[in-house]
Structure formats: C-alpha cells, structure tokens
N, C-alpha and C positions, 0 to 999 in steps of 0.2 A: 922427219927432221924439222925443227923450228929455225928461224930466222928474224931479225927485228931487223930493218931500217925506219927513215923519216922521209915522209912526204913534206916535205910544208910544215913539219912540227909534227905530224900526223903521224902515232907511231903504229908501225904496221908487222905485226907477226906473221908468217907464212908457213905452211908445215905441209910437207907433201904426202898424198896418199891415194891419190887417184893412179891410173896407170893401166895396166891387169891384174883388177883385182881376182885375184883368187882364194878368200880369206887368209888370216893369219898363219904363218909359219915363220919356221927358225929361221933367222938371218935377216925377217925381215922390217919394216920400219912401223909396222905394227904396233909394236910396244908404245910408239910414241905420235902414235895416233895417224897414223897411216898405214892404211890398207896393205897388205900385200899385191904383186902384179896378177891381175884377174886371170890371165897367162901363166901363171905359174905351173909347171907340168903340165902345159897344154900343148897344140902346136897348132898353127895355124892350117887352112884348108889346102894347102900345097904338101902339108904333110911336115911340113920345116918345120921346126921348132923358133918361133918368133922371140922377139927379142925382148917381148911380154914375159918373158919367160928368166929374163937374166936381172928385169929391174924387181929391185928391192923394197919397192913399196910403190905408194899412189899416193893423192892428193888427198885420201879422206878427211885431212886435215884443210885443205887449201889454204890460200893465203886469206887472211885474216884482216881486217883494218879495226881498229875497235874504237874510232873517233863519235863523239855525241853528236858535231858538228858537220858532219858529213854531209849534209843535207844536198840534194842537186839543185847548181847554179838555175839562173830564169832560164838560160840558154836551153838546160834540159828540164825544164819545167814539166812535170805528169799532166796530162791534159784524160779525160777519158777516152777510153779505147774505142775502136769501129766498132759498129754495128756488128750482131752476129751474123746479119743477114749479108750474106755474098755479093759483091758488086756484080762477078759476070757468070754471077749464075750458076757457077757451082761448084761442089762440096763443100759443107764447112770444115773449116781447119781448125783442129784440137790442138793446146800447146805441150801438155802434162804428162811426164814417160818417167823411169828408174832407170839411173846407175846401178847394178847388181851383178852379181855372180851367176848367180843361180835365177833360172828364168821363172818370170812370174807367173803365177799360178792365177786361178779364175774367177780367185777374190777380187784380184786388181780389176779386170774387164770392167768399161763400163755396165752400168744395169738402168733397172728403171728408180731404183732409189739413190744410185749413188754416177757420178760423174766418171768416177775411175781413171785408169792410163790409157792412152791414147800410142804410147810407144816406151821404147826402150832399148837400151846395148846394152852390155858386155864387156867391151875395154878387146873385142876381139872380131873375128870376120865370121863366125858361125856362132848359132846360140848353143844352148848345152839342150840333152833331151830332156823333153817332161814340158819345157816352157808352152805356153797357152796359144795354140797357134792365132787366136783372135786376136791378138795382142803385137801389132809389127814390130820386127825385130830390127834395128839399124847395125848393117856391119860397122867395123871400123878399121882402118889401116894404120896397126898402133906406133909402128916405130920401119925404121929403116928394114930390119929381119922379115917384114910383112910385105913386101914390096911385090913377092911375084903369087901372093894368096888369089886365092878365088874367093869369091863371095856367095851367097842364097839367092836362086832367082828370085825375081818376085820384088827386090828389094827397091826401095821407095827416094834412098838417098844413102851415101856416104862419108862417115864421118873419119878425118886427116888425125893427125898425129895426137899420141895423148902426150902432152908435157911436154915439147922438145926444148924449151928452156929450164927443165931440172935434168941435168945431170943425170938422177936417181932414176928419171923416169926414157922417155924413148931420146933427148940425150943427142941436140942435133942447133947446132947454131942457123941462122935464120939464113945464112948461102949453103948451109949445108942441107934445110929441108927443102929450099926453090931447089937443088939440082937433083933432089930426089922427087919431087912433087910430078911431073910426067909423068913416071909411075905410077901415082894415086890417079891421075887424070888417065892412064891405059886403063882402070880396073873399072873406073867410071864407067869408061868409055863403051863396056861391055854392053852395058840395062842402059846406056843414056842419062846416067842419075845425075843430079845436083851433087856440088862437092860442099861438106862443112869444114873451115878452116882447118889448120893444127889448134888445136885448144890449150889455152894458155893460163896464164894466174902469176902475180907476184913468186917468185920464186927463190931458194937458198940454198945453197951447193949448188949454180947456175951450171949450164952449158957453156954458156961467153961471161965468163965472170964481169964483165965489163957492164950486161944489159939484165938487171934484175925486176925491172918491170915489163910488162906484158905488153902493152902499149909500143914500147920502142923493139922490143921482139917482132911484132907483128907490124910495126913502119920498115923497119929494115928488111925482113920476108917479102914483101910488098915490092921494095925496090928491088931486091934481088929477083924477082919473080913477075913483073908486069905484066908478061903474057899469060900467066896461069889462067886457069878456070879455080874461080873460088867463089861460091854462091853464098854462103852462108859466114859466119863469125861466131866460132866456138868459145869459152869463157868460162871459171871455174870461179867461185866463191866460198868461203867458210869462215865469214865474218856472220855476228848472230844479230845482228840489228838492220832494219830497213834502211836507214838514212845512208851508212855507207854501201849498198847494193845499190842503193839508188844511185850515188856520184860514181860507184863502181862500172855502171850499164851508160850513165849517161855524162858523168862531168860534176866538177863539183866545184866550189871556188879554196878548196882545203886540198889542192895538190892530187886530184883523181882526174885524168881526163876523158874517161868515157869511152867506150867500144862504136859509141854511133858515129863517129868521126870517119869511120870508115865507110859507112853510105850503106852497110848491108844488113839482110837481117839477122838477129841474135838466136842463140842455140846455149842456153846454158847450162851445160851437159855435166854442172856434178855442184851443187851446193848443198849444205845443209849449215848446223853449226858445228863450231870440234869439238874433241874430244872432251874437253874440259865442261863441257854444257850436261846437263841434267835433263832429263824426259822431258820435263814441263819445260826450261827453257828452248828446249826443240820445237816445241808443240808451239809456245808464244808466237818462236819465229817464223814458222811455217804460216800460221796465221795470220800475218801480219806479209809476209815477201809475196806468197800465192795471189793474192789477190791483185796484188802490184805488176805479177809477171803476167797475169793474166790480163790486164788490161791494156799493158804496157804494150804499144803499136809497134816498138821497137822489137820487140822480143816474140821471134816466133815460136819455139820450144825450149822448154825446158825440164831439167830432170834433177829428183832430191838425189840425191847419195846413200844409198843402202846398203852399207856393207860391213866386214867386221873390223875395221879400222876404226869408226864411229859405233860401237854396241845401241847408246842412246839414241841414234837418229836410224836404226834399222826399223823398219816399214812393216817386216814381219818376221817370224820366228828365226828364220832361217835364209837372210839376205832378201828373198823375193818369194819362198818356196814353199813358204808355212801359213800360216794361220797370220792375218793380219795383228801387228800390235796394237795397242792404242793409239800411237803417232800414225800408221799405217791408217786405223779407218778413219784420222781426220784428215790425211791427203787424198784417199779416194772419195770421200764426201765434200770435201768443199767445192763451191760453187766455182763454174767454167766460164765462159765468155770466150766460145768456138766463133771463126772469124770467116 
C-alpha cells in the first residue's frame, strides 16, 4: 500500500512490505510492491500459527522520502567510522545480513575474496531448512500471535515486532506493544540475549491513525514502557538516495529527526529501493548507502531487503537460495569496516 504526507514540505511516500515475508500470493500486497508476510502458511516454533501468518503484506516497499535536500543537519554530521581494530579486545563486529525468505545459501558466506553477510532473519523465530548454518540466523518475535514461540539456541540477539504501526503488518499501537513487550523480554530472558526494538518506518493505513511517523511511535512506546529492556533501535527504509537515509538515521533540518535521539545503537533491518527502481538504480544505491552504513558509528547492523515484493533488489535467484544476482555479488563484495 502507498501513502503520501509532508514533512516540512518534504513529500514522503510510504508502501508497506516487510512483515513475514513469504513471497507473493493471492490477497496479498505484493502487487503493489509489498512483499507478502514471510509467515504466510508458516507457524511459529510453538507450533501456533503466528499472526505473520494473517498480515497481507510487508514493507518491501518501506517508506520512501524522495527529498534532494535531505542532507543531515551539523548536529548529525558523518564524521569517519571507528577503528576496525577493537577497543577491548575482542571480536570484531560485522554489520552486513539479508531480509529473506528463503535462507541464504554459501554464496553469501563470507570468503577470502569477498566480505559476504555476517547475518540475517526471516520476519520469523526459526530459519527454513537448507539455510548456511555459517551464516547466524536472528529469530524475531513478529506480532502479538508470536508471544509464547520458542526460539534456536545458540541465538545471538532478538529482534521485536515487525511493523506495529501498519495496521497491514503485526498491527499494535505503542501501549499496546509496551503491555505486550515482557513477553518478548521472557523469550529473551531464555539465552540472556539483547532485545532489538519493534522496527518501525513512516507508515499508511496506521495502527493509531493519529501517529504516522516512526519517531513519535517509538517516543510514545518509550513512555508507555520505561522499564523495558530494549538494547538495540530497529528501522526500515525504501527511499533510493543517501541524503534522506542520512536525515532518515540521523536528523536533518527538512523535517527528519533522526533515530540517534534515542541514545542506542541502530539495526536497519530492511532497506533497499521500491518497486518502482530499475536493477542499476539499485545497484547505484547500494553503492552509495553500504558504505555510509558501514561507517556510520551509529549504525550497528544492517540488512538489504531480498524478497519478491522488490523482484529488482533481490540479491539472488530465489530470495537468498540461488545463485547470486548481479546486485547480490555487489553487496557480498563491497568493502566492510568490522568494528
């Protein structure tokens, strides 16, 4: 589904398609450039049928800002990134994973010629078989219907709600995700893992008709929820130019105010461009954001959007499961900056 309002004059499209993706089918928002839910005839690890299962599309579309002028205020001025070399000494930490269906295969792996993914989900709490076990998998706890899932041992981190300000997607106003959120903090609570926000984006056919950007979603979640555990700040994009991801991530003086406001670190768990963008226009932006996100201190992971809502910005033949496409071997080959 598409949507226009104004920032500041800034006109901003929005078209949902994230969610659970489970490629295209009938009924759902597919046609118009959103993915179907990745959950679609799945069920969660409880055995329940999640409520991944009942939303009619995803954000493969996300919201959009298509301003020239976007550029980020001084305030978030890009300065270069940290050192790759670890302060306390250890691991380095990679930022670079897929939104997919289908789990990626051992093209994506990093090698010694190419940088590769570092991680990846599902829009769900179990991968599908076949996916690369080299390759960690992040559960997710999509919607309300997902509350009493199990998760994979073994798992690294958790990621909260997909979308609860579309309506379309898990569909939960910001006191209705705080009185659900314990829940995502019991399943946590299992492995001790860090929690990533609900993951949000400008949205159209709201949950609170009242709160259509993301920002005041996630201030009022906040209030409603003070005592949560929430380590991370999840984030969706599908604008095709750097200058508004940049006021997008960080603030801008054109009506953007920026995720860093919140103090934590970023996860931007589904961008590419929409539907309406061409191979090469993919390719452009991929070129041009990668490197941004990579260096960007703000931003600890992120993930392109691979799936059949976006045909043009799929990664490989078959969501994640085939043979790398062209846009695919230039996201596993571009240069990293592990932290």
């Amino acid at each position: 589904m598409r949507f226009a309002s104004f920032v500041s004059g800034i006109a901003l499209t929005a078209c949902s398609s994230s969610g659970t993706h489970a490629g295209a089918g009938a009924g759902s928002d597919a046609a118009n450039g959103g993915p179907t839910g990745p959950g679609a005839g799945s069920s969660d690890a409880s055995g329940a049928t999640s409520d991944a299962t009942t939303s009619s599309g995803d954000d493969g579309g996300g919201s959009t800002t298509s301003p020239s002028d976007a550029a980020p205020s001084d305030a978030g001025a890009i300065t270069d990134g940290p050192s790759s070399t670890p302060s306390d000494g250890g691991p380095l930490q990679c930022k670079r994973g897929i939104a997919a269906n289908a789990g990626p295969t051992a093209v994506f792996a990093p090698s010694t010629t190419a940088p590769g993914i570092v991680w990846w989900y599902n829009w769900a709490t179990k991968p599908p078989a076949g996916a690369t076990p080299s390759i960690p998998f992040v559960p997710m706890i999509w919607g309300a219907g997902s509350l009493n899932a199990t998760i994979p041992a073994g798992s690294e981190y958790l990621l909260g709600f997909n979308e609860p300000n579309f309506s379309s997607q898990s569909d939960l106003t910001p006191t209705q995700a705080a009185a659900d959120w314990p829940s995502v903090e019991a399943i946590a609570a299992t492995q001790n893992l860090p929690i990533v926000s609900p993951a949000v984006n400008f949205c159209g056919g709201c949950s609170d008709p009242s709160i259509t950007d993301p920002y005041t979603w996630l201030k009022d979640f906040f209030a409603a929820c003070a005592d949560c555990k929430v380590d991370y700040i999840a984030v969706h994009w599908y604008n095709c130019d750097l200058p508004s991801l940049q006021g997008y991530i960080e603030g801008n003086d054109s009506g953007l105010e920026g995720f860093v406001q919140f103090g934590k670190p970023i996860w931007l768990t589904e961008f590419s461009c929409d539907n309406t963008h061409s191979p090469a226009e993919q390719q452009a932006y991929m070129k041009a954001a990668v490197p941004y996100l990579e260096s960007n201190p703000h931003v600890m992971k992120y993930a392109w959007f691979s799936a059949a809502g976006i045909p043009n910005a799929l990664l490989a033949d078959s969501d994640a499961g085939g043979a790398l496409t062209d846009l695919g071997q230039t996201y596993v080959g571009l240069a990293q900056n592990c932290q």
